[in-house]
C-alpha positions in Angstrom: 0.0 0.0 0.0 1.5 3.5 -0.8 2.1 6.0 1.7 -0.2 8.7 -0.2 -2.7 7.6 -2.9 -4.8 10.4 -5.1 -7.0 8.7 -7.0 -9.0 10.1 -9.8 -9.7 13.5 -8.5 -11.5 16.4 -10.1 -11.2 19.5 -8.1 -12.3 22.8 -9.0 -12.0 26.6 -7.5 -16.1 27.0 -7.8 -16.8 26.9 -10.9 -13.4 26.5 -12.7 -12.6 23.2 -13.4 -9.1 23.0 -12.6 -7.9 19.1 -12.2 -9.4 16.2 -13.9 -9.5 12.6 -13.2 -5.5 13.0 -11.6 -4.4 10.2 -10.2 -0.8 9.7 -8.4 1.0 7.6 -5.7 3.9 8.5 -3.1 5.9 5.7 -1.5 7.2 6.0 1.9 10.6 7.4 1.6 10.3 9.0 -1.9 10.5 12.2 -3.5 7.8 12.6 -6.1 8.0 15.7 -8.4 5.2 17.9 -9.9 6.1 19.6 -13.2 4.7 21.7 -15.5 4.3 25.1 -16.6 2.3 28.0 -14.7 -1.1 27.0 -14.8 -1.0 23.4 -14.9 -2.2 22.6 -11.3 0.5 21.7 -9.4 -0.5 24.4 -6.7 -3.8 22.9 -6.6 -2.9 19.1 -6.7 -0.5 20.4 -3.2 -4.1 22.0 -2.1 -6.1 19.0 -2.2 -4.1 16.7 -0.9 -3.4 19.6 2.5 -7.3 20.2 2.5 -7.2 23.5 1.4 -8.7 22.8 -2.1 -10.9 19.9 -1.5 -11.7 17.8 -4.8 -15.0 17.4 -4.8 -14.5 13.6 -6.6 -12.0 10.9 -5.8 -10.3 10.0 -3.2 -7.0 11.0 -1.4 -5.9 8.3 1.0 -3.0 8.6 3.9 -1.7 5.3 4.9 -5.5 4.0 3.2 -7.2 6.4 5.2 -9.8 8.4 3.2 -9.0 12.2 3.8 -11.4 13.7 1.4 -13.6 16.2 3.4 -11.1 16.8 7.0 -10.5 20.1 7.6 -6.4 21.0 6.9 -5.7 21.2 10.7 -7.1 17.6 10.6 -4.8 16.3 7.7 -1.9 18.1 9.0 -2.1 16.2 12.1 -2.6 12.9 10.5 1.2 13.7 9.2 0.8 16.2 6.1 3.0 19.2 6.5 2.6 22.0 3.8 5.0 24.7 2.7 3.3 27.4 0.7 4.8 29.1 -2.1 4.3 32.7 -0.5 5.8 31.3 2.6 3.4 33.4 5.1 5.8 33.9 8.2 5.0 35.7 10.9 6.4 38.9 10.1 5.8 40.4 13.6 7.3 37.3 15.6 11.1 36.9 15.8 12.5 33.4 14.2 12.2 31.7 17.7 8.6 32.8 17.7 7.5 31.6 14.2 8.9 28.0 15.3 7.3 27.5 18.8 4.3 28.6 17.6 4.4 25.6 15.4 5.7 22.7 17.7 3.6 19.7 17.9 4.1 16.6 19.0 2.2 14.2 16.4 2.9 13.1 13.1 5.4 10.5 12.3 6.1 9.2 15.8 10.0 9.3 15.2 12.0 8.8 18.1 13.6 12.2 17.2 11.1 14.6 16.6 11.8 18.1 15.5 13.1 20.9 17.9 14.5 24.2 17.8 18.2 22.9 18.0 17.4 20.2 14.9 15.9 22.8 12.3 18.6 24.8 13.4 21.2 22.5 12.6 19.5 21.9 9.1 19.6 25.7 8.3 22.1 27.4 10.5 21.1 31.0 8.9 17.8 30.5 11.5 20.3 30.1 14.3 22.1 33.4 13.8 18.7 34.9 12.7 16.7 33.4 15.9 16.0 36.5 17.5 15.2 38.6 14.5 11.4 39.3 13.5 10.4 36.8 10.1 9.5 40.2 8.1 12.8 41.2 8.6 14.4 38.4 6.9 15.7 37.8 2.9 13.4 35.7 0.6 15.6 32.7 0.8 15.8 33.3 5.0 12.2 33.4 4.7 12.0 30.2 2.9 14.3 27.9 5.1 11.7 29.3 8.0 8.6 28.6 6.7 10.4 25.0 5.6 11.6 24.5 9.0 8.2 25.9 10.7 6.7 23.2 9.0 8.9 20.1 10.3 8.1 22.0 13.6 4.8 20.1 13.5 7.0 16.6 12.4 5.5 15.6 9.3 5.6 12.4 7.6 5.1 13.9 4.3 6.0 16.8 3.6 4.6 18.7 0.5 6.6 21.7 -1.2 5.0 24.1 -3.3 7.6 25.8 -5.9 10.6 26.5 -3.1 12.8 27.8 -5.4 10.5 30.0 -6.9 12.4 33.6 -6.7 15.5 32.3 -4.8 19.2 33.9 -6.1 20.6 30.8 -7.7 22.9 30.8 -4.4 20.6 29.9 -2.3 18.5 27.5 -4.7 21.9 25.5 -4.0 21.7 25.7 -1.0 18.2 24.7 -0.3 18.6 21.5 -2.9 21.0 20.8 -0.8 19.4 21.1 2.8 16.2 19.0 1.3 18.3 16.4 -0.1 19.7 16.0 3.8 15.7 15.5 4.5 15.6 12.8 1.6 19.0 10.8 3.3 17.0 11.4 6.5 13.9 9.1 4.9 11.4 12.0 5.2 8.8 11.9 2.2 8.5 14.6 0.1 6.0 15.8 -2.9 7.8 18.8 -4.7 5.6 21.2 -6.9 8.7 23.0 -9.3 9.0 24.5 -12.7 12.6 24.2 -12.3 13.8 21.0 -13.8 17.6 21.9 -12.4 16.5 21.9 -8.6 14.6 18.9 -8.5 16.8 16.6 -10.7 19.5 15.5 -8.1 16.3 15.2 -5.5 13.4 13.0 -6.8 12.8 9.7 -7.4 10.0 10.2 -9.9 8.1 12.5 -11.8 4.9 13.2 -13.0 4.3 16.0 -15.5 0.8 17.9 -15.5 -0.4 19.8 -18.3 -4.1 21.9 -18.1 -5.1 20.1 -14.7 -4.1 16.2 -15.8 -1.3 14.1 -15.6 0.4 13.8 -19.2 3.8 12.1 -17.9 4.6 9.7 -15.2 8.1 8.0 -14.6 11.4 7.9 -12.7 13.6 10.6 -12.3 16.4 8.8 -14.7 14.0 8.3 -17.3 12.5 11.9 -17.5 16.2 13.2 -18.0 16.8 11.0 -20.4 13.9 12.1 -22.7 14.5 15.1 -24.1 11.4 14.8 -25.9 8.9 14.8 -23.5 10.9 17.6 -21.7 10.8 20.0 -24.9 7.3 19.0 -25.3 6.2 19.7 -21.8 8.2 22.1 -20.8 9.9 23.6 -23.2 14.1 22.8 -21.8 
């Protein structure tokens, strides 16, 4: 049984039609990549599976548990941790602040759950920046926070949407890199990216959407390898 199983959902943003029939599965341990252009629901295929976007047909299982219908604080506790792509940080609350507020004890039931002292040690910018207020730090800064708020709650899956998007290529380096010490850690990961480059050393497979359904599924090896599908769906 796969960790995470979206099966055949149609979701929509009330009347717009925005995914149809997508179906996709996430192993327990794996990276699994969302590509495609702007527009081709990745964001919205992250939304339904964190609640926020119901589908309003087929199902989206946790561990074979239906989660259709729970409200997000529901699904986050259940183990789904979500990183938005406009990051939302506390901009009044310093570093330290932004991450207590977000300390749970559920989720993955590790016998090493997720403190101050372990994020910080991930991203040792947030050490140095732990009394500073979250509006008062760079975009990148500002990413690694809302990335380590969210392990604050010690997901079992975490789900990405577009990290990299408006990072200085510096820190896009940097941030593969500190999510590919999640990956050697075993934690689960869905990544919603445009940019092929970021994602290529990280996942395991890939599926490609294109206008709200899946066009493309396949391992990481085998999308590099095609420089066909690539050109066709995204144009690199």
């Amino acid at each position: 049984m796969a960790l995470l199983e979206v099966s055949h959902i149609d979701t929509y943003y009330v009347d717009s039609h925005i995914l149809f029939d997508l179906s996709l599965t996430v192993e327990v341990g794996e990276v699994v990549c969302l590509l495609g252009r702007n527009g081709a629901g990745k964001t919205t295929t992250i939304r339904s599976i964190a609640g926020l976007t119901p589908p309003r047909a087929g199902a989206i299982t946790l561990r074979g548990r239906d989660i259709v219908g729970l409200p997000p604080f529901r699904i986050a506790r259940l183990g789904i941790g979500f990183v938005p792509e406009d990051r939302r940080v506390f901009p009044n609350l310093t570093v330290h602040e932004n991450l207590e507020v977000a300390r749970r004890t559920w989720g993955n039931g590790s016998a090493s759950p997720w403190s101050q002292e372990r994020v910080f040690d991930l991203f040792p910018i947030l050490r140095e920046r732990r009394r500073q207020a979250g509006g008062t730090l760079s975009g990148g800064e500002q990413q690694m926070l809302t990335i380590a708020r969210t392990l604050m709650g010690n997901p079992e899956i975490l789900l990405l949407d577009e990290p990299s998007e408006g990072l200085a290529p510096i820190v896009v380096d940097a941030l593969r890199e500190q999510l590919g010490r999640l990956k050697a850690g075993g934690l689960t990961m869905v990544l919603a990216e445009q940019n092929v480059r970021f994602v290529s050393d990280l996942g395991d497979r890939v599926y490609i959407l294109e206008k709200g359904m899946v066009r493309y599924e396949g391992s990481m090896a085998r999308f590099l390898a095609d420089d066909e599908v690539r050109q066709t769906y995204l144009a690199v």
